[in-house]
C-alpha positions as CSV (number, residue, x, y, z in Angstrom):
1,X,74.6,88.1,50.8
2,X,75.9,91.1,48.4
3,X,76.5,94.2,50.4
4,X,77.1,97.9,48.3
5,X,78.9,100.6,49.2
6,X,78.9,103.5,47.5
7,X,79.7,107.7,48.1
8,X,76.5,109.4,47.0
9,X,73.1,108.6,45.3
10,X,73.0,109.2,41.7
11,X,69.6,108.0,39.8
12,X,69.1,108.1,35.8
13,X,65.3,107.3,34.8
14,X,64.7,106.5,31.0
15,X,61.0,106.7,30.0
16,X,60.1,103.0,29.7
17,X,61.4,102.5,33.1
18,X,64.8,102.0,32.4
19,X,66.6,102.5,36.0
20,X,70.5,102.5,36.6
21,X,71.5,103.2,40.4
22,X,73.7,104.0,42.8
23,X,72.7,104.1,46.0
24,X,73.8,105.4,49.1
25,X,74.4,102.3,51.3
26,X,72.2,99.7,48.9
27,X,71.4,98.4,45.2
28,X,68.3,96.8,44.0
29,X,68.4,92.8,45.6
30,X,65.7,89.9,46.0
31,X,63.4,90.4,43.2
32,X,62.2,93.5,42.3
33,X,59.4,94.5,39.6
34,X,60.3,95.2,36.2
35,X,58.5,97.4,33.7
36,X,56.9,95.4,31.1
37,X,54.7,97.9,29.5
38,X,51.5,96.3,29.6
39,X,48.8,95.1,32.3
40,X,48.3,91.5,29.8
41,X,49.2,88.2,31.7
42,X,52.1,87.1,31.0
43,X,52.4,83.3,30.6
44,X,56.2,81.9,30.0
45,X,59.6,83.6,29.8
46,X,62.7,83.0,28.3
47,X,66.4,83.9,27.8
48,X,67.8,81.2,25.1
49,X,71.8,82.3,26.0
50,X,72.3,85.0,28.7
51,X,70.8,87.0,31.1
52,X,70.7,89.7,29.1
53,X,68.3,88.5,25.7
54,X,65.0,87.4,26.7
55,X,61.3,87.0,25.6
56,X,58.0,87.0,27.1
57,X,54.8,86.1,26.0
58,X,50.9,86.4,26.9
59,X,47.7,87.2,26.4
60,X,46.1,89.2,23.4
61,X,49.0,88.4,21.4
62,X,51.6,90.1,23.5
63,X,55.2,89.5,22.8
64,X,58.1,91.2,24.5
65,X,61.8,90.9,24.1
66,X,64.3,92.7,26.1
67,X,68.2,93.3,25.3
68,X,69.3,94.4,28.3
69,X,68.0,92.4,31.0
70,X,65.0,94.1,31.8
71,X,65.0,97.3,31.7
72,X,63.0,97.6,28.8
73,X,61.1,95.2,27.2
74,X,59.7,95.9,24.0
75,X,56.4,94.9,22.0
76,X,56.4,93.1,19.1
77,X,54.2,92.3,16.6
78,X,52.7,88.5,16.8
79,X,49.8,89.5,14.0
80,X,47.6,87.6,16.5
81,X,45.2,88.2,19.6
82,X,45.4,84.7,21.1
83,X,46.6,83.9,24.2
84,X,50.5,83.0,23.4
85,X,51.2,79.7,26.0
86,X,54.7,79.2,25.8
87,X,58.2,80.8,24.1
88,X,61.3,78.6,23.3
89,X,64.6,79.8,21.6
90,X,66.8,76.3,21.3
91,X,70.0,77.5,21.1
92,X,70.4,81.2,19.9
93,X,68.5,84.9,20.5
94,X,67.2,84.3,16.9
95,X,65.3,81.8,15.8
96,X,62.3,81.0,18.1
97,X,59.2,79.4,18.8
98,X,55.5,80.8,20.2
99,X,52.8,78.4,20.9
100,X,48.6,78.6,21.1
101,X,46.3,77.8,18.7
102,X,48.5,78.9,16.1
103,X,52.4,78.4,16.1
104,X,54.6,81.2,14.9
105,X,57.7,81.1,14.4
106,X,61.4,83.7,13.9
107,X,64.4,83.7,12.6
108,X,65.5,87.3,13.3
109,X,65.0,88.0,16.9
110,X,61.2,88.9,16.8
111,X,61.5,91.2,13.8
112,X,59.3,89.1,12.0
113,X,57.0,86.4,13.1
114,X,56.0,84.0,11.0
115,X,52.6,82.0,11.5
116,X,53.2,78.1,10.8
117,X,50.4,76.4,11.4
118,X,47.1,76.7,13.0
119,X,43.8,74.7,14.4
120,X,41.5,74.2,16.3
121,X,43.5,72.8,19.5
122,X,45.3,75.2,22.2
123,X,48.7,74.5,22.5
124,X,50.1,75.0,26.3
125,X,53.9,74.6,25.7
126,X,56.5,73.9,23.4
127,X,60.5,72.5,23.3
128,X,63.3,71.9,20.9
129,X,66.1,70.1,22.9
130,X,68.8,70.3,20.5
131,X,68.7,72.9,17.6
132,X,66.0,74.8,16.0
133,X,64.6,71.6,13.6
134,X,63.5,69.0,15.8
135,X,60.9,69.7,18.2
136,X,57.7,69.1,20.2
137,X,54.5,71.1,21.3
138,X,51.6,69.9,23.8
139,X,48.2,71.0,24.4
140,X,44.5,70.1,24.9
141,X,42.7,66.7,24.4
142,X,46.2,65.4,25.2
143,X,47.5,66.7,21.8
144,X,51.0,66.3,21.3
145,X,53.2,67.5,17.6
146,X,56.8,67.0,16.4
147,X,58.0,69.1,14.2
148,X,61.8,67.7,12.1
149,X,62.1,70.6,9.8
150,X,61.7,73.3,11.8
151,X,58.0,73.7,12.0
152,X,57.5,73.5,8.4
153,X,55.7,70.3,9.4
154,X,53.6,69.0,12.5
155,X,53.0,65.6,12.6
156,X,50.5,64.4,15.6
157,X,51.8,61.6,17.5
158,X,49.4,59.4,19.9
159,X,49.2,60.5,23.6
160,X,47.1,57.7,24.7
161,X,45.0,60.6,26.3
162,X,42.0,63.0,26.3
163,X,43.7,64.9,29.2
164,X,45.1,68.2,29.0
165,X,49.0,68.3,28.5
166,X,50.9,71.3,30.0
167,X,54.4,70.9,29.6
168,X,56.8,69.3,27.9
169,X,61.0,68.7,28.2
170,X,63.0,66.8,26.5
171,X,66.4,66.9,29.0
172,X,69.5,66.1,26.9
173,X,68.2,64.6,24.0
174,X,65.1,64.5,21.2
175,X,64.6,61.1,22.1
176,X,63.6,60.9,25.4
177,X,61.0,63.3,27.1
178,X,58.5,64.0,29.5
179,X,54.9,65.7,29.5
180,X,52.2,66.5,32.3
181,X,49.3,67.4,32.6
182,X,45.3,67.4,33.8
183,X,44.7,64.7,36.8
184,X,47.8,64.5,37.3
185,X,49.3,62.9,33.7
186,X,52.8,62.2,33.4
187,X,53.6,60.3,30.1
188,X,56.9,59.3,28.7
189,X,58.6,58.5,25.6
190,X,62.2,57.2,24.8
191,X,61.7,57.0,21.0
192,X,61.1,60.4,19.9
193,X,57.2,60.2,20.5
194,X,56.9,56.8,18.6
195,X,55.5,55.6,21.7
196,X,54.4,57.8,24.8
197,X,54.3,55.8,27.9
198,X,51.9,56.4,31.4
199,X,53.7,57.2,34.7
200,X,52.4,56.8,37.8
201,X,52.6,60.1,39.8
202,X,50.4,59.7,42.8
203,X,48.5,62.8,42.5
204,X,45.6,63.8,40.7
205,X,46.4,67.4,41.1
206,X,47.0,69.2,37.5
207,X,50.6,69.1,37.1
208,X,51.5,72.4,35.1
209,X,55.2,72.4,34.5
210,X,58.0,69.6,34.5
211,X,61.8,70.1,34.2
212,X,64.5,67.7,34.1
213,X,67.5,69.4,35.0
214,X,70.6,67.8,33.6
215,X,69.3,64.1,32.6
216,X,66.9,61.9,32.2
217,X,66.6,60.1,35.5
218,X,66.4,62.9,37.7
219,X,63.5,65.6,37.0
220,X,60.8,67.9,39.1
221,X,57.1,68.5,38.0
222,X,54.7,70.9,40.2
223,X,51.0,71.3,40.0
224,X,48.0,71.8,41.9
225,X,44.4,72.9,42.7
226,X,42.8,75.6,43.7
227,X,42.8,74.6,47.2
228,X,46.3,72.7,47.1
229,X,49.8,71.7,45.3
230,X,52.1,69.3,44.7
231,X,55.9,69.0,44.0
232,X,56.9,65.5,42.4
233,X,60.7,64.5,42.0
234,X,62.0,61.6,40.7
235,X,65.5,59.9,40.5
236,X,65.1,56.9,38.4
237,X,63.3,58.4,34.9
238,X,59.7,58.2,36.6
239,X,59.6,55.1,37.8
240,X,58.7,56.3,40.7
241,X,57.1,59.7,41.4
242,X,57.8,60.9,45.2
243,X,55.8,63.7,46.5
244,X,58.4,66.3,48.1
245,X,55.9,69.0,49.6
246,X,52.1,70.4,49.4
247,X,50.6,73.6,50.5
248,X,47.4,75.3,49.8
249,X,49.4,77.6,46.9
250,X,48.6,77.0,43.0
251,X,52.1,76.1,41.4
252,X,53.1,76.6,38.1
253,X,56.4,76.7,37.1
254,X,60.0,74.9,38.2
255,X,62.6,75.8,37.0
256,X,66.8,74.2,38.2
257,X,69.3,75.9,36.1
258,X,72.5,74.1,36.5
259,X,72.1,71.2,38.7
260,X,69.3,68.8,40.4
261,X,70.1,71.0,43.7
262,X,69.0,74.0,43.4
263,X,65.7,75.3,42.0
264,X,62.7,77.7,41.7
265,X,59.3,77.1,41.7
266,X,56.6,80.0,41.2
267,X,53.0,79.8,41.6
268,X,49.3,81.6,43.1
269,X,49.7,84.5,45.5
270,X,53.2,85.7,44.5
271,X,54.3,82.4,45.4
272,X,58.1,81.8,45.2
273,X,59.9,78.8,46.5
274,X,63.4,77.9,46.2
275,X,65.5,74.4,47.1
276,X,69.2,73.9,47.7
277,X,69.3,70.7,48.4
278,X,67.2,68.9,45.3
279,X,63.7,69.5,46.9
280,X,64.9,68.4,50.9
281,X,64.0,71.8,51.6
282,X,61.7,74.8,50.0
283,X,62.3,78.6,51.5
284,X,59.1,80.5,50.4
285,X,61.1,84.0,48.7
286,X,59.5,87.1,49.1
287,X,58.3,88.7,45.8
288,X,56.4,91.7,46.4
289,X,53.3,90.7,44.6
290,X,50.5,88.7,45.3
291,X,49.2,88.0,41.5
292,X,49.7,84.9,39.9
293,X,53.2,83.6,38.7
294,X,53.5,81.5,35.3
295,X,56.4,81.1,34.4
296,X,60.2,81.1,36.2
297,X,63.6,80.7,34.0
298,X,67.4,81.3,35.1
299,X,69.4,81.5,32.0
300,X,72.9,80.6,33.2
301,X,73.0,80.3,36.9
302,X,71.5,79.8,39.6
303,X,71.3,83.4,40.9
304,X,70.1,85.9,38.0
305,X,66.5,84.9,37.2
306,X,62.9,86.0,35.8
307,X,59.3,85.2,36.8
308,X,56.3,86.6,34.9
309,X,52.6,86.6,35.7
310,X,49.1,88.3,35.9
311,X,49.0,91.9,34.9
312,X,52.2,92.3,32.8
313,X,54.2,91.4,35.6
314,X,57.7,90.5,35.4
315,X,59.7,90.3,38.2
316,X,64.0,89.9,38.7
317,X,67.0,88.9,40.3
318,X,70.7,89.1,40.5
319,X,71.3,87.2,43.9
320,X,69.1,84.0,43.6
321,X,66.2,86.1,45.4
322,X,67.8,86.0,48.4
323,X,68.4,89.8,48.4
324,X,68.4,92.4,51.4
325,X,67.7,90.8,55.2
326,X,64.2,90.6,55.7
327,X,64.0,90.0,59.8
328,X,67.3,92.0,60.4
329,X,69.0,95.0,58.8
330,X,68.7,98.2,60.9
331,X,71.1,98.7,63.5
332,X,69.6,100.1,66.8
333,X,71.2,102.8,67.7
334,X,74.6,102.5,69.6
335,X,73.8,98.7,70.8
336,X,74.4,96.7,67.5
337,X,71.2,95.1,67.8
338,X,69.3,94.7,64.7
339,X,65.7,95.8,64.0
340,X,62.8,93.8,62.6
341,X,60.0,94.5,60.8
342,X,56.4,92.9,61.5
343,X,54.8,91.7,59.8
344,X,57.2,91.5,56.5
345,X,55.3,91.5,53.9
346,X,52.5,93.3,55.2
347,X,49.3,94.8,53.9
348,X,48.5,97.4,56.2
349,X,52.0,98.8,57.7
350,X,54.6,97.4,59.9
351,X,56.1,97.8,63.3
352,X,59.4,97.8,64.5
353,X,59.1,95.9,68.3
354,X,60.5,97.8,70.6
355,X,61.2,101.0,68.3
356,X,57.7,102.6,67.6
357,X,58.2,105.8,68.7
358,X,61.9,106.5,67.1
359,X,61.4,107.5,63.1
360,X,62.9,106.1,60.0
361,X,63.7,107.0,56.6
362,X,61.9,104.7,53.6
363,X,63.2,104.7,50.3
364,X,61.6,102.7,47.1
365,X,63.8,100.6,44.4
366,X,64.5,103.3,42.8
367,X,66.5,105.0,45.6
368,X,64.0,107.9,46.3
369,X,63.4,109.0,49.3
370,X,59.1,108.2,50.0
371,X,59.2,109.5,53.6
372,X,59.9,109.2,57.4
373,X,58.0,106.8,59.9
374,X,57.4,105.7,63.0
375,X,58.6,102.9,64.1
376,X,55.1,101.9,64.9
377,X,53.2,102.8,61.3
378,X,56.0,102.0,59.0
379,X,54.9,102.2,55.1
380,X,51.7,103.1,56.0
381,X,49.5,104.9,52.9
382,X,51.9,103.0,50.5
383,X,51.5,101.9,47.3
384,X,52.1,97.6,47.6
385,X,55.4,97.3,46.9
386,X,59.3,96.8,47.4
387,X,60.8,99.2,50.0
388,X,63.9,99.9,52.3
389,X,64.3,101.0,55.5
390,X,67.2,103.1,56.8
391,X,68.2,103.9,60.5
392,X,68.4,108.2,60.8
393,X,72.8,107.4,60.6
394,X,72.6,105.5,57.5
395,X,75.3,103.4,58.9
396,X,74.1,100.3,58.2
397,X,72.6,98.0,55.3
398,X,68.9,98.5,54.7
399,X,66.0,96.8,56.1
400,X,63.8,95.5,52.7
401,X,60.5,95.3,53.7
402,X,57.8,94.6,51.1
403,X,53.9,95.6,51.1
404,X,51.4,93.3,49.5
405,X,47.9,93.6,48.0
């Protein structure tokens, strides 16, 4: 875990919510909330090279790119009002891909967009695996398009289904790939979509998103119901589908950014989960939201990540969302024993067993100083969201506690 250290608070705000601190005894850490600018869903996120360039994509036609890592994102102008699906830059922060009923297309970083094509179909995601020419887009009635010219042309290829695709990757090369979708679909193709093959996955759950992390034999897919979810992995190119987990939370998104090890998957209720050990193992993350979660994408590690989602939310980390302690952090005072918070998150307020009648200081991400509290009505009349509690010494790294919904 990161620990900070610095002399004295000093906070700059930009309008647009651009925050740079430095905070007496702590620094932003596990995700915190970024300001998007709008209250649209957000449906898939995207940083083609760094963690620095990234775009985002939703409803009503919303675009938004950021050059900074998040704090700002910008609108731009899409010249539509559908619901954008998915966002895709192959290999530069230039020339880009947005999927729905109609595809656009840029060349210059969002300055322009382009429309290429449209119809009657929704498209739901969209890939290039190598460069900006070659690449595929999936969607309803099992509808699946490759593109060779860079989306001057869509030609439809046969599915072999009427079910709804979701996803689509193509791991290390155009020729072999992977889609899912409604009921549980997993097709495959080794051909470049000449032929697209039906998997067996075991699950008749809707499988939203599939990732194949650095081949073709080993990938992830995640999907689920409103009353359940599933996480497939498979080692041998989908021969066999095993189911790792199921809960009663929605997922929607996996994401492993270097290696089969270690990966993200986001979903209903705030839901984050994260695996070190390819999927042995999933430690639910805390957020600090409870509204749906689309999309999840590290750009180049496995510890500086995004996760969009209902009402223009678009959360961030810098430590793999492991951030500040959540069941230890405060020092008692003269004993060295550490303080916890219950429940954490919480809707309500929290106490501190054993410490409700001594007061502490709360402070939001921004550094600011929101109040004092009993140990027995901590955060109580709060807005839901990401704070940190200090012991009355300040001697000690902060307690995050987050309040939900």
């Amino acid at each position: 875990m990161k620990r900070f250290t610095f002399s004295r608070f000093a906070l700059r705000v930009l309008v647009g919510a651009s925050i740079s601190l430095w905070m007496s005894g702590f620094a932003l850490a596990g995700w915190f909330p970024q300001n998007s600018g709008t209250t649209n869903y957000l449906s898939s996120v995207h940083f083609p090279v760094d963690a620095t360039t990234g775009y985002a994509v939703g409803y009503s036609g919303t675009i938004l790119k950021t050059t900074n890592g998040g704090a700002n994102w910008l609108s731009q102008f899409s010249d539509t009002t559908q619901w954008l699906s998915s966002v895709h830059f192959p290999v530069d922060a230039l020339t880009g891909y947005v999927v729905s009923i109609t595809i656009l297309k840029t060349t210059n970083g969002g300055a322009v967009w382009d429309t290429l094509t449209s119809s009657t179909t929704w498209l739901t995601s969209v890939h290039f695996p190598l460069d900006a020419l070659t690449g595929y887009a999936v969607g309803i009635g099992g509808t699946i398009r490759k593109t060779t010219n860079g989306g001057a042309t869509w030609v439809r290829q046969t599915s072999g289904t009427t079910n709804a695709l979701y996803s689509v990757h193509f791991p290390v090369d155009a020729l072999t790939g992977y889609s899912v979708g409604y009921l549980g679909i997993i097709l495959k193709t080794t051909n470049g979509g000449a032929a697209w093959v039906l998997q067996t996955s075991g699950t008749t759950d809707e499988l939203r998103s599939v990732h194949f992390p650095v081949d073709a034999l080993t990938g992830y897919s995640v999907g689920g119901s409103p009353s359940s979810s599933t996480i497939l992995k498979t080692t041998n190119g989908g021969a066999v589908w095993d189911t790792l987990t199921s809960s009663t939370t929605w997922l929607t998104s996996v994401h492993f950014p270097v290696d089969a090890l270690t990966g993200y998957v986001v979903g209903g209720g705030g839901t984050i989960l994260k695996t070190t050990n390819g999927g042995g193992t999933w430690v639910p993350q805390v957020s600090g939201t409870t509204v749906y979660l689309f999309s999840v994408h590290f750009p180049v590690d496995g510890l500086t990540g995004y996760a969009v989602g209902n009402y223009g939310t678009i959360l961030k980390t810098t430590d793999g969302g492991v951030g500040v302690e959540e069941t230890a952090g405060v020092r008692d005072q003269g004993l060295g024993i550490r303080v916890t918070a219950k429940p954490n998150p919480f809707t309500s307020f929290a106490t501190l067993p054993g410490h409700e009648a001594e007061r502490f200081s709360l402070y939001d991400v921004s550094g600011r100083m929101v109040g004092t509290y009993r140990g027995d009505r901590i955060g109580e009349g709060l807005a839901p969201g990401v704070y940190f509690l200090r012991s009355s010494d300040n001697k000690d790294k902060p307690l995050r506690i987050v309040k939900v919904r």
